[in-house]
C-alpha positions as a Markdown table, in Angstrom:
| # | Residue | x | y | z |
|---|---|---|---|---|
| 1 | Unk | 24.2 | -1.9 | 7.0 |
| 2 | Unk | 27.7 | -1.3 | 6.0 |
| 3 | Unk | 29.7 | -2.9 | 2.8 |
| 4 | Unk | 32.3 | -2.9 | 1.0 |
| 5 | Unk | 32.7 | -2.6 | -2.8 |
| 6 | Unk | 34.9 | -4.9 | -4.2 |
| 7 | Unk | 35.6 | -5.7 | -7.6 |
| 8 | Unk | 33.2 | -8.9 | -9.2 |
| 9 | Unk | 34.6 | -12.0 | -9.4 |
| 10 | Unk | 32.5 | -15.1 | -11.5 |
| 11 | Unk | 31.7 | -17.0 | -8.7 |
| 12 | Unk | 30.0 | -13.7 | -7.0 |
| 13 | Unk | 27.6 | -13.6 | -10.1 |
| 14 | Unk | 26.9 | -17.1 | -9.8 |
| 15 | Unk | 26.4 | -16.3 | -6.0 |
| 16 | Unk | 24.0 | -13.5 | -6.9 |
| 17 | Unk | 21.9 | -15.9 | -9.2 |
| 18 | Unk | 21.3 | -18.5 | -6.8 |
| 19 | Unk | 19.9 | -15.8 | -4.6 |
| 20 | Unk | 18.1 | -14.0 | -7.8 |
| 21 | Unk | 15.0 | -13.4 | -6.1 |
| 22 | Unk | 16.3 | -11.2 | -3.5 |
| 23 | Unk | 17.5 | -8.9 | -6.1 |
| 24 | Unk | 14.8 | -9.0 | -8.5 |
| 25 | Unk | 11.5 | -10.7 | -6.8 |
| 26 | Unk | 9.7 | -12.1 | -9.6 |
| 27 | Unk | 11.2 | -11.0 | -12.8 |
| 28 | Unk | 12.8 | -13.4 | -14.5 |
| 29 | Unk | 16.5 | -11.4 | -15.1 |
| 30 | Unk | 19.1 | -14.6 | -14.8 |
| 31 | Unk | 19.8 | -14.2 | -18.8 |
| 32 | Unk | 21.3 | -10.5 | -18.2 |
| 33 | Unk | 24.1 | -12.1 | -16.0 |
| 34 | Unk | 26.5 | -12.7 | -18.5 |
| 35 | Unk | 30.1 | -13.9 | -17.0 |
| 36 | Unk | 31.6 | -13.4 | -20.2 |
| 37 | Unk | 31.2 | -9.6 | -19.1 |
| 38 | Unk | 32.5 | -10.0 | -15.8 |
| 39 | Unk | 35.2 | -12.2 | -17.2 |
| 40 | Unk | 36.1 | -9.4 | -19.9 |
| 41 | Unk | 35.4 | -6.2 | -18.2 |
| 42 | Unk | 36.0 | -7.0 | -14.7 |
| 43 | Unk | 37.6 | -4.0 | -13.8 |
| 44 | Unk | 34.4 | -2.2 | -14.0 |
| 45 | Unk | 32.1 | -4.6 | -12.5 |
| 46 | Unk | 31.4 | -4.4 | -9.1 |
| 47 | Unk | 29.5 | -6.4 | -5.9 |
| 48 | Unk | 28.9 | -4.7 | -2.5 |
| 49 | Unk | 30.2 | -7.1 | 0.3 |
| 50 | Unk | 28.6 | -7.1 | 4.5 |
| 51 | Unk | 28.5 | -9.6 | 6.6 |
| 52 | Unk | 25.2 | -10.6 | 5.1 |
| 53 | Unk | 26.2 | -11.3 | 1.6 |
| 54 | Unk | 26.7 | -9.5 | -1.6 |
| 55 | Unk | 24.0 | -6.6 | -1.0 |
| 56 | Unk | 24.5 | -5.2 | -3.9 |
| 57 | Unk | 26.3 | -5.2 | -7.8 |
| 58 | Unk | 27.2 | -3.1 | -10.8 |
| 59 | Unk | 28.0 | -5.1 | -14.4 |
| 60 | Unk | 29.2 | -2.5 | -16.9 |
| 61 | Unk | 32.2 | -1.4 | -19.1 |
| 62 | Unk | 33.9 | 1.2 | -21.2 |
| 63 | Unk | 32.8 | 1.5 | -24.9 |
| 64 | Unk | 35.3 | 2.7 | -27.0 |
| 65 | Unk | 33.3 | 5.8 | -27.6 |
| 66 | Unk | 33.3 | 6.9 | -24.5 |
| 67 | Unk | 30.3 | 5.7 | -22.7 |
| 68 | Unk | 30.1 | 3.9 | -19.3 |
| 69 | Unk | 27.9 | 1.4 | -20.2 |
| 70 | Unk | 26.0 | -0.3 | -16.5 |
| 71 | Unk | 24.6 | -3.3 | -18.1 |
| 72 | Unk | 22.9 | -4.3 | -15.2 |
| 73 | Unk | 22.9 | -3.4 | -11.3 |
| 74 | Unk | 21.0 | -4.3 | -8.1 |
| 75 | Unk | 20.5 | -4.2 | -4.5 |
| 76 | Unk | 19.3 | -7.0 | -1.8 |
| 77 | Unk | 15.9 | -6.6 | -1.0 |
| 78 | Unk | 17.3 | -5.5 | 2.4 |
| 79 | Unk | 19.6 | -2.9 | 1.2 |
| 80 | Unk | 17.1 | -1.2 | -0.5 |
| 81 | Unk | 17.1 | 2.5 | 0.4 |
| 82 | Unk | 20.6 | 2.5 | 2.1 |
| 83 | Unk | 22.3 | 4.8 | -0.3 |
| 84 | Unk | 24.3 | 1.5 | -1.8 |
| 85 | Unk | 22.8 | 1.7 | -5.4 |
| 86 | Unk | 23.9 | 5.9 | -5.3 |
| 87 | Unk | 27.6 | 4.0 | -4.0 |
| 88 | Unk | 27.9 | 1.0 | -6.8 |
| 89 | Unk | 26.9 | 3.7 | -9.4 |
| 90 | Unk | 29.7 | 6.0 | -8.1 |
| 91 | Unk | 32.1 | 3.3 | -7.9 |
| 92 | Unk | 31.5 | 1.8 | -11.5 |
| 93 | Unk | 31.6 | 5.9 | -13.2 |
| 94 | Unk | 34.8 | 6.2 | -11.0 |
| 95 | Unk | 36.6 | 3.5 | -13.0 |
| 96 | Unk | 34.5 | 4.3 | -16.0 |
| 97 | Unk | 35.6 | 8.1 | -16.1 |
| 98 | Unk | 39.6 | 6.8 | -15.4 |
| 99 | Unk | 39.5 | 4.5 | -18.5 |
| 100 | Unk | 38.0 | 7.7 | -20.7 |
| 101 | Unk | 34.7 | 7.5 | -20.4 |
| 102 | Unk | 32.9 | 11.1 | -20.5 |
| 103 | Unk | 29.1 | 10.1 | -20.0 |
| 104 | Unk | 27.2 | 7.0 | -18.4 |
| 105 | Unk | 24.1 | 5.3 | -20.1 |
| 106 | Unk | 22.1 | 2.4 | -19.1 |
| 107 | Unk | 18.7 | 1.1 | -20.5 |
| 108 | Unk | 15.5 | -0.4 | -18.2 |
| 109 | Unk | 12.3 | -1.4 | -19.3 |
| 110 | Unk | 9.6 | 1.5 | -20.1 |
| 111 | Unk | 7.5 | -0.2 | -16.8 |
| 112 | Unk | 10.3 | 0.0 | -14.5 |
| 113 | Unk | 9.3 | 3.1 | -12.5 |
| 114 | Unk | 11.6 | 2.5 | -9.6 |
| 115 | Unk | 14.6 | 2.0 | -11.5 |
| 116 | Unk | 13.2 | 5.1 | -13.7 |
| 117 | Unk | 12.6 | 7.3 | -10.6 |
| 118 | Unk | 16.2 | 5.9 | -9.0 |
| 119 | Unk | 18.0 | 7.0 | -12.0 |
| 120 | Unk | 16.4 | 10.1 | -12.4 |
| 121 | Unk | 17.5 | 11.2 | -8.9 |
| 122 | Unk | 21.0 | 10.5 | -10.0 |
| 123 | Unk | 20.6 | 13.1 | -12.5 |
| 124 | Unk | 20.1 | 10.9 | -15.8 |
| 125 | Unk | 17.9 | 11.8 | -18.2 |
| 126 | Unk | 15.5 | 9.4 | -19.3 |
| 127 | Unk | 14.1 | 9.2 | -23.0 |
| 128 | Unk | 11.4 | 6.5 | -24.0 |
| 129 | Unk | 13.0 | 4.5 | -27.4 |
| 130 | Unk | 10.9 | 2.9 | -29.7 |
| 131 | Unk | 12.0 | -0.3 | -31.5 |
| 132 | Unk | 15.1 | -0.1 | -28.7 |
| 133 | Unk | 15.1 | -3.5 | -28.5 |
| 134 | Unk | 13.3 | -4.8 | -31.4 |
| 135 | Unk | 10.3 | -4.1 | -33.4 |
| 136 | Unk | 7.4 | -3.2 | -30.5 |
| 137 | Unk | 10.1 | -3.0 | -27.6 |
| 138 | Unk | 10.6 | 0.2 | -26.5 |
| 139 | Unk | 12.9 | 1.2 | -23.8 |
| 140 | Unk | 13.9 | 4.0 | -21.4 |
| 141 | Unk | 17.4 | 4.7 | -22.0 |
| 142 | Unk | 18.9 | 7.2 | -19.2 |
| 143 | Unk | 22.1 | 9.5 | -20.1 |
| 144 | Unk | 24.1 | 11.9 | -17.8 |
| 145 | Unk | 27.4 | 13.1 | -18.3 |
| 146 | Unk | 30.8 | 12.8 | -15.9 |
| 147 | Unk | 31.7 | 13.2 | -13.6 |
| 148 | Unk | 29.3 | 11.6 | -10.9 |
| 149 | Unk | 28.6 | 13.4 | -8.2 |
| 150 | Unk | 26.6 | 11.1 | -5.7 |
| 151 | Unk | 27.7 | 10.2 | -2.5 |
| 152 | Unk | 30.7 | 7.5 | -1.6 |
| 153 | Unk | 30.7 | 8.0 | 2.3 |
| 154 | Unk | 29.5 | 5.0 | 4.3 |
C-alpha cells in the first residue's frame, strides 16, 4: 500500500472524522481533532494519501521549549502494520527537529498497549503519570530525544 505524506489541510481532518471508526474502532476520539491546531501549526501536521484515502495522520507542533509535541496520530484499519505510523512519526520529528525541536513527546492512555508497545519500538520511553490529566487520570507519557531514526523508504 503505497502513500504519500502530504501536509494536513482542514477539510482532511474533517475527512478523517467522517471515517473515525476506521482509525479508532470504538473509542470515542472525535474531540482530540481540533482544527484550530491544524489551522495553527499546519506545518507540522501531516495525513498519509493512496489511492484509498487518507491512511494515515500526524497532528502535532513545536513548543517553544523545544519539544515536538504529536497530539494525536493514526493509521486506517487497513494500513495497520505497513511501516506508515514509523513514516508519519518520521515526517512530523523531521519538521519538528528543523523548527528547533531537540526531543519528541506524546501522551496515550495508561490502557493503550498497542500504542504503548508501537511507541516503545520507536525508542520512546514511556513513564505512567499520575494526576496527568486530572485528579485519578493517569497517563503514559513517551519521551525520546532527536533525531529520529525510523525508516522513510516506501
Amino acid at each position: 500500500m503505497r502513500a504519500r505524506i502530504t501536509p494536513a489541510r482542514v477539510t482532511d481532518v474533517q475527512q478523517v472524522l467522517e471515517d473515525h471508526e476506521r482509525y479508532w474502532g470504538e473509542r470515542d476520539l472525535r474531540s482530540l481533532h481540533l482544527l484550530a491546531l491544524v489551522q495553527e501549526f499546519g506545518e507540522t501536521c501531516f495525513v498519509a494519501r493512496g489511492e484509498e484515502g487518507i491512511l494515515g495522520y500526524v497532528i502535532g507542533f513545536v513548543t517553544p521549549t523545544g519539544t515536538g509535541y504529536v497530539h494525536i496520530v493514526a493509521t486506517r484499519d487497513d494500513a495497520r502494520g505497513t511501516g506508515l505510523g514509523r513514516r508519519l512519526w518520521a515526517e512530523f520529528a523531521d519538521v519538528a527537529q528543523r523548527q528547533g525541536a531537540t526531543r519528541l513527546k506524546a501522551i496515550t492512555s495508561v490502557g493503550n498497549t498497542r500504542s504503548i508497545a508501537f511507541h516503545r519500538s520507536l525508542g520512546f520511553d514511556v513513564e505512567i503519570v499520575d494526576d496527568y490529566n486530572g485528579p485519578g487520570k493517569a497517563m503514559a507519557v513517551f519521551h525520546r530525544a532527536l533525531p529520529f531514526d525510523a525508516p522513510r523508504a516506501d
